[in-house]
Rosetta silent file (secondary structure, phi, psi, omega in degrees, C-alpha in Angstrom):
SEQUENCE: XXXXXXXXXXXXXXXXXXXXXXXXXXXXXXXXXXXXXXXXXXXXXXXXXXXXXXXXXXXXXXXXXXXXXXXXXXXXXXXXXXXXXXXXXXXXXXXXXXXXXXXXXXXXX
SCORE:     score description
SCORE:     0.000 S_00000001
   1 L     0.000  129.783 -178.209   -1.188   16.201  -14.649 S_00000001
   2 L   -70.987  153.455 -150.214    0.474   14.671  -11.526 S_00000001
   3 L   -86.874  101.370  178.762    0.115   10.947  -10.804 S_00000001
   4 L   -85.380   38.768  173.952   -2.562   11.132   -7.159 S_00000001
   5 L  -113.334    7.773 -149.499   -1.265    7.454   -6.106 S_00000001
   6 L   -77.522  -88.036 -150.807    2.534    9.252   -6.261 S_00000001
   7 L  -116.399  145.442  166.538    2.497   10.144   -2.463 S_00000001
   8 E   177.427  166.625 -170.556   -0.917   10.091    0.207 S_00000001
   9 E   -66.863  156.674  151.305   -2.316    9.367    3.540 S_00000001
  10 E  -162.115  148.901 -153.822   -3.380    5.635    4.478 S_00000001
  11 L    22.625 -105.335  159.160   -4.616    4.706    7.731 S_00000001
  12 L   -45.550  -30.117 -136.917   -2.321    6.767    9.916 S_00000001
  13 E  -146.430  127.984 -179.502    0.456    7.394    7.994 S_00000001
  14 E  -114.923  158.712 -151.505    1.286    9.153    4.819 S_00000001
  15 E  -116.146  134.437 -179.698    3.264    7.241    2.288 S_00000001
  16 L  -110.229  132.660  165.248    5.834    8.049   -0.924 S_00000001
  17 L   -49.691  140.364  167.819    6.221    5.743   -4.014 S_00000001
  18 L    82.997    0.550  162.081    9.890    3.747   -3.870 S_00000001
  19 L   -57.046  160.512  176.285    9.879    3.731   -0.392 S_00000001
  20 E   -90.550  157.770 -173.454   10.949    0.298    0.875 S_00000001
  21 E  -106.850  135.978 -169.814    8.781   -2.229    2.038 S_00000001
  22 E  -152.402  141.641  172.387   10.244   -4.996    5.280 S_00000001
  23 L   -87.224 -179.557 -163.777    8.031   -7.934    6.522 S_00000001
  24 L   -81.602   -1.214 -175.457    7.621   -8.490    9.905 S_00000001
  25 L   -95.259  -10.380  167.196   10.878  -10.783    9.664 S_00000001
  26 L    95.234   26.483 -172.824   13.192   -7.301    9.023 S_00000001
  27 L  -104.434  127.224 -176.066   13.437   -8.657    5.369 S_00000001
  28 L   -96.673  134.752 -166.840   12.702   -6.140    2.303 S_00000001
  29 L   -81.125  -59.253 -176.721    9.645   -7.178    0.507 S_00000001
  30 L  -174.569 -129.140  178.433    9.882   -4.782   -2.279 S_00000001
  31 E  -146.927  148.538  167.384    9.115   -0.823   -3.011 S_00000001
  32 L   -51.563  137.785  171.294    5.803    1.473   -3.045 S_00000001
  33 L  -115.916  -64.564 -169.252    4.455    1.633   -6.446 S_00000001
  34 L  -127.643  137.280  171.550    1.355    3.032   -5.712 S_00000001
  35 E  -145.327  131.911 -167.649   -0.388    4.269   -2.516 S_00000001
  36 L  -101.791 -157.191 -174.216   -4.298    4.042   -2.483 S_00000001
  37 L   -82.578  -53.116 -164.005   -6.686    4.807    0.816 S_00000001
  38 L   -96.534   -0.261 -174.440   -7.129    1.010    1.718 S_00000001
  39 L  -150.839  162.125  127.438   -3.996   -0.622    0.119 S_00000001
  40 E   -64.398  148.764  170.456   -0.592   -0.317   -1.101 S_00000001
  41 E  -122.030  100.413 -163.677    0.663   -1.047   -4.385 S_00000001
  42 E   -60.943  113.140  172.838    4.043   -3.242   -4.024 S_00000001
  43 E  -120.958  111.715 -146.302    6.344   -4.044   -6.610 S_00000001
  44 E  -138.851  128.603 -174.821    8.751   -6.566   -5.927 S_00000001
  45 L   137.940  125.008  153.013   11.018   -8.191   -8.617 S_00000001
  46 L   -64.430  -85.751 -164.595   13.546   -6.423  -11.397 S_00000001
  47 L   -65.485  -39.997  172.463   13.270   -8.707  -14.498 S_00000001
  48 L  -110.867   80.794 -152.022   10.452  -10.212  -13.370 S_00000001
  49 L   -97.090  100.893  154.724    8.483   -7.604  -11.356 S_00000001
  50 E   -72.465  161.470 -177.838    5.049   -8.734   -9.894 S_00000001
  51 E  -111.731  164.585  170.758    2.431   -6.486   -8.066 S_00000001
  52 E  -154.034  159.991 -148.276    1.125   -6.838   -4.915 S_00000001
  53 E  -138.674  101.948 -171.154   -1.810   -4.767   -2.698 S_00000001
  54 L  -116.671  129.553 -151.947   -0.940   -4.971    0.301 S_00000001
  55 L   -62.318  144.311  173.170   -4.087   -4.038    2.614 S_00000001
  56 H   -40.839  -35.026 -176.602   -3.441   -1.260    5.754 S_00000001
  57 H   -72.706    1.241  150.730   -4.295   -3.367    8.414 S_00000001
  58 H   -82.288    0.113  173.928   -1.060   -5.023    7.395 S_00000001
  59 E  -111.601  156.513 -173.323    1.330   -2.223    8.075 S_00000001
  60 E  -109.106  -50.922 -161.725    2.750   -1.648   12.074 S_00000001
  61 E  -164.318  163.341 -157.693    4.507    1.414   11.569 S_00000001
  62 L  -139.700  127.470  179.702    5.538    3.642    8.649 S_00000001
  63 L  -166.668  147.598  168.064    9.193    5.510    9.534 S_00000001
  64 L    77.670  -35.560 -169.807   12.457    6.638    7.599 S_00000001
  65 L   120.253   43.212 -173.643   10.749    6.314    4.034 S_00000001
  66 E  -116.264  162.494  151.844   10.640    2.440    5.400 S_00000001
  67 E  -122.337  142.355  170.197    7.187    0.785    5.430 S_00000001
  68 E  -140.522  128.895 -149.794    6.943   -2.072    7.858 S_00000001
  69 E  -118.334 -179.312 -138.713    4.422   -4.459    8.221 S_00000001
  70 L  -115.032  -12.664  175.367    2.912   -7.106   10.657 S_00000001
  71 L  -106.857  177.183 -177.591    3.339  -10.617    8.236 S_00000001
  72 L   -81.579 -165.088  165.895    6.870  -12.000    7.280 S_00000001
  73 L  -115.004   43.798  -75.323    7.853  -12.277    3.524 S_00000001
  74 L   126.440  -41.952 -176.909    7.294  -15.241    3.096 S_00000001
  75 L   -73.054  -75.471  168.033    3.860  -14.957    4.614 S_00000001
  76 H   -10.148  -61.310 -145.074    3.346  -12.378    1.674 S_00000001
  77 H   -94.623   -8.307 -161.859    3.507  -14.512   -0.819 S_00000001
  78 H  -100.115  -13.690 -163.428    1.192  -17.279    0.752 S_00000001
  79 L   -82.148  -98.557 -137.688   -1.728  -14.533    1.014 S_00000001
  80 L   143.641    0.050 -165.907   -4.292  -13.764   -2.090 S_00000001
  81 L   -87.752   -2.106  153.481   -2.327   -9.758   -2.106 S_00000001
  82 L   -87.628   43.792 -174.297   -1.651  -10.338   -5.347 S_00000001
  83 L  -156.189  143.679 -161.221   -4.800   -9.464   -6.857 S_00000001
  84 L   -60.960  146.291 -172.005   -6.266   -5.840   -6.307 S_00000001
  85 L   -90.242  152.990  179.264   -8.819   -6.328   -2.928 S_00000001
  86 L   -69.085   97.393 -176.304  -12.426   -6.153   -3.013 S_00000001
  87 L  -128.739   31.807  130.120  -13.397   -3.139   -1.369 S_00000001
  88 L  -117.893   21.606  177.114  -16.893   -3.322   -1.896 S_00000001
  89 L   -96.200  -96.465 -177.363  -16.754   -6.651   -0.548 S_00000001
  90 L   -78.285  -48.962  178.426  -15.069   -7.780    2.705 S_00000001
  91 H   -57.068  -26.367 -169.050  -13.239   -4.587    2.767 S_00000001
  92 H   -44.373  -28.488  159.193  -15.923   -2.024    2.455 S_00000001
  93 H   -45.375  -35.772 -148.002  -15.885   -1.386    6.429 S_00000001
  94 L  -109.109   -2.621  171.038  -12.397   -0.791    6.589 S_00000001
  95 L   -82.942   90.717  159.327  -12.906    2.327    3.314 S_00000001
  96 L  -123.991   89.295 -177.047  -13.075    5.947    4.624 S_00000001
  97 L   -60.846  131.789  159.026  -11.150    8.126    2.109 S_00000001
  98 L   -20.701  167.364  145.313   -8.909   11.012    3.451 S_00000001
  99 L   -64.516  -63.269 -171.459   -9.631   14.333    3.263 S_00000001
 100 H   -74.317   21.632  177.239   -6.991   15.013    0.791 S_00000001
 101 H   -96.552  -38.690 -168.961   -8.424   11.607   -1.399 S_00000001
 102 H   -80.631   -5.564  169.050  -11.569   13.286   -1.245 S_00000001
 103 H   -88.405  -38.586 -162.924  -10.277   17.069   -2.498 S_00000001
 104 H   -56.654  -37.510 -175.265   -8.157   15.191   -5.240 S_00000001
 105 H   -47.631  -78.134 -175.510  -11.497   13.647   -6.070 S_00000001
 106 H   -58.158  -19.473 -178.499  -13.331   16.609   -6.630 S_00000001
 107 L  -101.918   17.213  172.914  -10.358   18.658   -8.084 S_00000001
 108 L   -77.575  -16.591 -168.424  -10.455   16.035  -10.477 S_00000001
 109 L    88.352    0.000    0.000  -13.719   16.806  -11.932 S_00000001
């Protein structure tokens, strides 16, 4: 069975695991892990690899296999994105799954 965080739409834009990740400072944050409806999942580190969920309304434009987003990297690290976001909390506005989230859903059983 195929992984359905491997590659999928979010907000605008659809997204591949290992693409790179660049802060708004042209600096690479890390690589696509994961890609959900309302977040990314970031992995930034070798030896020591942390995750990080970094929400849509933080990426500006998605091009090249690049993702690039609207804080620095530096900023990143000052935010709360390492812990998975509440998104039946603050977020719950900002959740309208795809089309294709919502066929995987269903061809999931």
């Amino acid at each position: 069975m195929t992984n359905p965080y491997l590659s999928r739409s979010i907000g605008d834009w659809t997204v591949d695991t290992n693409w790179a990740v660049y802060g708004a400072d042209h600096q690479k944050f890390g690589t696509v892990d994961e890609v959900h409806s309302l977040f990314l999942v970031v992995g930034k580190g070798r030896l020591f690899r942390r995750e990080y969920y970094i929400r849509v309304r933080a990426i500006t434009t998605v091009e090249r296999e690049c993702v690039y987003l609207n804080v620095s990297t530096s900023e990143i690290d000052e935010r709360d994105w390492d812990r998975i976001p509440d998104i039946a909390g603050k977020d719950a506005e900002l959740y309208v799954p795809s089309v294709d989230a919502i066929a995987e859903s269903l061809a999931a059983g």
